[in-house]
C-alpha positions in Angstrom: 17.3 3.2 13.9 18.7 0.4 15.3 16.6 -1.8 13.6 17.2 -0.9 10.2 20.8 -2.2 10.6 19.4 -5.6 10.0 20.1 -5.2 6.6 24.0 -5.4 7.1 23.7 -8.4 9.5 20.9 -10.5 8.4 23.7 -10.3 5.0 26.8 -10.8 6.6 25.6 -13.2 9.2 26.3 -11.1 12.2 24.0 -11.2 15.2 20.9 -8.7 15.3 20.4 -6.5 18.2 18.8 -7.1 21.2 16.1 -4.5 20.6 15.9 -5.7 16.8 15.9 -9.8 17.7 13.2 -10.0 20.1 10.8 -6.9 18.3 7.6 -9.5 18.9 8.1 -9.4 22.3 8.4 -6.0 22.5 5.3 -5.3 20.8 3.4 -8.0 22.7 4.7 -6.8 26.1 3.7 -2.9 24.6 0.3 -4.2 23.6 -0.2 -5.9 27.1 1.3 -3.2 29.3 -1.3 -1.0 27.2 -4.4 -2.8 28.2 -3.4 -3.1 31.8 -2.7 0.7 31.9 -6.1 1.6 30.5 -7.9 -1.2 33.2 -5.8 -0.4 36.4 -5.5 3.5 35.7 -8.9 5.1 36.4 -9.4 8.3 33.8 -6.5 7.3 31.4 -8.5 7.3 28.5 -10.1 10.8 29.1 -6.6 12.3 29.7 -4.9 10.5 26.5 -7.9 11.8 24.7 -7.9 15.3 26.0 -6.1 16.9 23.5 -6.5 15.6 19.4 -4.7 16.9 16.0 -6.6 15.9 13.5 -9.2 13.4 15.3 -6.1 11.5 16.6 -4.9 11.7 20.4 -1.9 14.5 21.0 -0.1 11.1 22.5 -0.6 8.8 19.4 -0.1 11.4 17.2 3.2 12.0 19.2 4.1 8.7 18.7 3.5 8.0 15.2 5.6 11.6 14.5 8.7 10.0 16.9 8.7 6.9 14.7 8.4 8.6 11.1 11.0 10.9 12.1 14.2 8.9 12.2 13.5 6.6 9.0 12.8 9.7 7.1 16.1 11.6 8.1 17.8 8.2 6.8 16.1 8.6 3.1 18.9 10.2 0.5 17.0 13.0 -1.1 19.1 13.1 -4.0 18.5 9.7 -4.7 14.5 10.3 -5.2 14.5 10.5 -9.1 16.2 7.0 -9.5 12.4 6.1 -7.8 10.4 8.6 -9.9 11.7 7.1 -13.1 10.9 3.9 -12.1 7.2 3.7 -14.2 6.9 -0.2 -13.2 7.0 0.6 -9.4 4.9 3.9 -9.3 1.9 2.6 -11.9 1.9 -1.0 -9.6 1.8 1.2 -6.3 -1.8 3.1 -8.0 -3.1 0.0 -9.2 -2.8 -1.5 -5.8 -3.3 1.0 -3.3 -6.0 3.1 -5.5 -8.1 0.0 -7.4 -7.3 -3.4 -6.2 -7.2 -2.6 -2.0 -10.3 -0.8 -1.7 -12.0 -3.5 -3.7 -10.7 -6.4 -2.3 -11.6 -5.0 1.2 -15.2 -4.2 0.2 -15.6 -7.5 -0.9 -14.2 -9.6 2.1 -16.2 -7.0 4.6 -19.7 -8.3 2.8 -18.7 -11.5 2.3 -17.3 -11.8 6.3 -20.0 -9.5 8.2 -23.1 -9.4 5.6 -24.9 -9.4 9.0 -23.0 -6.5 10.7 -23.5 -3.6 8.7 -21.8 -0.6 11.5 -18.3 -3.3 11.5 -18.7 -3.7 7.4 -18.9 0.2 7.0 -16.1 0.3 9.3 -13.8 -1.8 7.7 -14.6 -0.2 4.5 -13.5 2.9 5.5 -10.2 1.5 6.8 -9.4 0.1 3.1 -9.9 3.2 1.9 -7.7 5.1 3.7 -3.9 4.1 2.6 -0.9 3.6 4.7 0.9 6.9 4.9 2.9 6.4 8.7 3.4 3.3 9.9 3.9 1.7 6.4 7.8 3.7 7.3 8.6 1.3 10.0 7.4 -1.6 8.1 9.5 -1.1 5.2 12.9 0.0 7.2 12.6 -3.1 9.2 12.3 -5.2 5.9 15.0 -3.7 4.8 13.2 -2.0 1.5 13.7 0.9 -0.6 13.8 4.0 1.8 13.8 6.3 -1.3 10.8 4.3 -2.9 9.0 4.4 0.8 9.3 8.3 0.9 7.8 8.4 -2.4 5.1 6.0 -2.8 3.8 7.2 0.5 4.0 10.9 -0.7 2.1 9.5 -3.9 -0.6 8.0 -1.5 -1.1 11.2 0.3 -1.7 13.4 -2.8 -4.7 10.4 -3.8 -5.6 10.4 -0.7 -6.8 13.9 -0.6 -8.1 13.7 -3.7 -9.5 10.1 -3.8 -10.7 9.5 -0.6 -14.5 11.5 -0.6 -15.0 9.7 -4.4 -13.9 6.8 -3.0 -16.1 6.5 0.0 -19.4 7.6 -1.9 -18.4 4.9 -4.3 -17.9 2.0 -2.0 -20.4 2.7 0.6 -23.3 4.4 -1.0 -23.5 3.8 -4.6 -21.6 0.5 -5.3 -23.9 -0.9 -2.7 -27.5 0.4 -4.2 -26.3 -0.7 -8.2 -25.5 -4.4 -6.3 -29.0 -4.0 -4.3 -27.2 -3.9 -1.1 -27.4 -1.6 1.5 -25.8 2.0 1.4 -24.4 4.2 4.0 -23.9 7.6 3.8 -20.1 8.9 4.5 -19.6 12.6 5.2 -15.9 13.2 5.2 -13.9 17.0 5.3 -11.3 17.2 2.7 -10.1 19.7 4.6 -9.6 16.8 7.8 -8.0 14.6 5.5 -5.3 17.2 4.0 -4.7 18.3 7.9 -4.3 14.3 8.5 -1.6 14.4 5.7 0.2 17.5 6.5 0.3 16.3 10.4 1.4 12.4 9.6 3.4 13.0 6.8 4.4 16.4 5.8 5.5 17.4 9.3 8.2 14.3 10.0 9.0 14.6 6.0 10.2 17.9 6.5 12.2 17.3 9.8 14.1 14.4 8.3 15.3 16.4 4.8 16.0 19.6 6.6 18.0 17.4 9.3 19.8 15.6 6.2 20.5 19.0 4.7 21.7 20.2 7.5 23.7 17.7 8.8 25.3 16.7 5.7 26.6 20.6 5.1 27.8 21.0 8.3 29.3 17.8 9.1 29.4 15.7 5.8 27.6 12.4 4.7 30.0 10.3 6.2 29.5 11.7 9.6 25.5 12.1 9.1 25.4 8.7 8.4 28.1 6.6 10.7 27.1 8.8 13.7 24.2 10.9 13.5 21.7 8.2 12.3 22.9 5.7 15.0 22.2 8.0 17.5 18.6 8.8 16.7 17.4 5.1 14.9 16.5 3.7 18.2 13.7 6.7 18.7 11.5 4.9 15.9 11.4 2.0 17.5 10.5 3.8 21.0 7.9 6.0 19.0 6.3 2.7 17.2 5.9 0.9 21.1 4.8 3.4 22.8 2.1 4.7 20.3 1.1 0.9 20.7 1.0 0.7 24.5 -1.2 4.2 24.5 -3.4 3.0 21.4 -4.6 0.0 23.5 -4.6 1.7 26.7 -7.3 3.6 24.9 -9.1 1.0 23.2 -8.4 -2.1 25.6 -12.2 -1.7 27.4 -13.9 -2.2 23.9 -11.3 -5.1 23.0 -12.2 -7.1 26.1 -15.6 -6.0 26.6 -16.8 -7.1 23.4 -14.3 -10.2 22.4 -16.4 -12.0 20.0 -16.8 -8.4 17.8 -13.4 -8.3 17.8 -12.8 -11.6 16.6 -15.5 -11.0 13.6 -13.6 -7.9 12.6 -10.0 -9.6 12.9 -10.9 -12.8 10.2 -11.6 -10.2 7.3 -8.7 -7.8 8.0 -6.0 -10.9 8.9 -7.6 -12.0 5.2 -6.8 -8.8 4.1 -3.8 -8.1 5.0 -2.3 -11.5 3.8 -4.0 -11.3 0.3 -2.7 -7.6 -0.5 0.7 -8.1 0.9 1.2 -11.6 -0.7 -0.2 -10.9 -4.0 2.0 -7.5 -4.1 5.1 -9.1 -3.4 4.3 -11.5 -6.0 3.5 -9.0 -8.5 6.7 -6.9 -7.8 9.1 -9.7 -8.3 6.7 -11.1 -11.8 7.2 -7.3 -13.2 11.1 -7.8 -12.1 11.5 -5.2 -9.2 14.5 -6.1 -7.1 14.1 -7.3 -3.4 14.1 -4.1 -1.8 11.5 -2.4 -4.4 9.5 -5.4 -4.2 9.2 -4.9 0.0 8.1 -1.8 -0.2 5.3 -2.2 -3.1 4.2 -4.7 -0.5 3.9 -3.0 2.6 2.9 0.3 1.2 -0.3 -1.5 -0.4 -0.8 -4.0 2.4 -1.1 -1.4 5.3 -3.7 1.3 5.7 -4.0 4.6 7.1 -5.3 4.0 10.6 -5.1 7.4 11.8 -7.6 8.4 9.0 -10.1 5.8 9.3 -10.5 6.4 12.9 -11.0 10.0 12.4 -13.1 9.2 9.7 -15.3 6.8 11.5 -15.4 8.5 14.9 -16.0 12.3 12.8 -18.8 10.7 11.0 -20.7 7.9 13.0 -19.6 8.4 16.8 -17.1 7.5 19.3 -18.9 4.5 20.7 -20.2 3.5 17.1 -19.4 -0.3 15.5 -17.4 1.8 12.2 -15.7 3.1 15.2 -14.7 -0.3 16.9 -13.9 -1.3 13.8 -11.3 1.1 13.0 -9.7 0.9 16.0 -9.9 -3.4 15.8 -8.0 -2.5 12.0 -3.8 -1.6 13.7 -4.5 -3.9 16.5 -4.1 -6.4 13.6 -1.8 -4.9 11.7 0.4 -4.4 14.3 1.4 -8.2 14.4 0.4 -9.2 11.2 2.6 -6.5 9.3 5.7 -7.4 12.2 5.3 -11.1 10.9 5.7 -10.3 7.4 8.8 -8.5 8.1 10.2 -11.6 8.8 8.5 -13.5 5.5 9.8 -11.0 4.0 13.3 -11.2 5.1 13.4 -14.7 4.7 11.6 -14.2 1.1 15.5 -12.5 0.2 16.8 -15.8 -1.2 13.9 -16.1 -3.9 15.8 -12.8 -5.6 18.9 -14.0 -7.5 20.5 -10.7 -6.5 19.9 -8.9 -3.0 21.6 -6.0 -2.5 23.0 -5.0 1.0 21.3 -2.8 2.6 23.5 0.7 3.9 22.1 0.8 6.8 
């Protein structure tokens, strides 16, 4: 995508794209364009919601598979064992996605809503469910490891269907009881969590190596790359605005009908989001990853599976339930959040004595 060319210009000093320079405003204009749809359009949210694939709007997920499927056709396959040998990146990816996130949300969702158990169950639900989509974009427009992206997040699927039931019993029921706090139950279908996986990553991870393959065997690399990839980069960025613009066309009712919930759900995750991305950038360049490996340990443990938690929390409690609110209240600020970082993260370049240029 188009925006994934940063790399060679934020380098050389030439001049971003249009589309790439002003992303914020993009995203602010999608996120506002979003709520007025869902106000001023009677019966939007019952046809975005008429059809689901895996507890997720056929729209969304339409979305999130537009804006996987360009980054992934730009990952070189046959570069994927450099990343498996690399022990120091895959063991700090566990640690942080697997141990350190769930805990560290856990605590800041007690510690911030000890009053407000349906948000706190909410929120603990979104840290356990790891970024397997939209962690993509983050990471191409940061300019980090494509090859390392396609693998930690295949990493985190596999957990995630194994991990995630443990996980929730852990944190919400019996973690709670041995602290003398209070437990919730969580039901969750490994069999909804696998079809999550299979939709939101296996699907556009199969389109973008098959479209490699293919491409490069008919036409060559030097042609896949020069101009195929040009061609279809663009289509992330229209995938990751207008998932956003239907996501708060959906949710914009609950987001201004209930402001100051919002707001109590938004200090923990901005908290959140800030500690696991900070600290993981910090720890990728103490264990001496380079810039680009760095970026994506980051964003790959800072951002969390939204799809999943919503399902999760709307499967489990209700549509109209607080876990529910709070799910949805959990991309609303990653979104920005995460799109900020890119930028502290492309300024955070010069602190490596060594950046590579990015191929875009």
């Amino acid at each position: 995508m188009t925006a994934t060319a940063t790399a060679a210009p934020t380098a050389m000093g030439g001049r971003l794209s249009t589309l790439d320079k002003y992303l914020p405003v993009w995203i602010g204009a999608a996120m506002v364009a979003g709520i007025a749809l869902g106000q001023w359009v009677p019966g939007v949210g019952k046809v975005l919601n008429a059809v689901q694939i895996g507890g997720i709007s056929l729209p969304i997920a339409a979305g999130l598979l537009l804006m996987m499927y360009p980054v992934l056709a730009k990952v070189r396959y046959d570069k994927l064992d450099s990343v498996t040998a690399d022990k120091r990146l895959l063991v700090s990816s566990i640690v942080l996605n697997w141990l350190i996130g769930p805990a560290l949300m856990f605590a800041l969702a007690w510690i911030f809503l000890p009053d407000l158990p349906a948000f706190r169950t909410g929120l603990i639900i979104v840290g356990l469910a790891r970024c397997i989509a939209m962690v993509i974009i983050w990471n191409d427009l940061a300019c980090g490891d494509r090859e390392a992206a396609a693998v930690l997040v295949a990493l985190n699927s596999v957990f995630q269907v194994i991990a995630f039931g443990a996980l929730g019993w852990l944190y919400l029921d019996a973690l709670p009881r041995w602290l003398g706090l209070d437990s919730t139950g969580l039901e969750v279908s490994g069999w909804e969590i696998a079809l999550n996986v299979a939709v939101f990553l296996g699907v556009p991870l199969a389109a973008g190596y098959l479209t490699r393959r293919v491409g490069e065997r008919r036409k060559g690399r030097d042609w896949y790359e020069s101009k195929f990839l040009p061609k279809i980069g663009p289509f992330a960025l229209y995938g990751l605005l207008f998932t956003i613009v239907v996501l708060f066309a959906l949710q914009g009712e609950a987001i201004l009908g209930q402001p100051m919930d919002v707001v109590r759900i938004a200090i923990p995750l901005l908290a959140y989001f800030a500690i696991m991305w900070a600290g993981s950038f910090a720890f990728g360049k103490a264990v001496g990853l380079n810039y680009e490996r760095t970026t994506t340990l980051a964003f790959t443990a800072a951002g969390n599976n939204f799809e999943l938690a919503i399902a999760v929390a709307i499967a489990t409690f209700g549509a109209a339930s607080g876990q529910a609110l709070a799910g949805v209240v959990g991309p609303l600020i990653e979104v920005p959040v995460l799109v900020g970082l890119v930028y502290v993260s492309l300024w955070a370049r010069r602190l490596f004595r060594t950046p590579a240029a990015k191929v875009a």
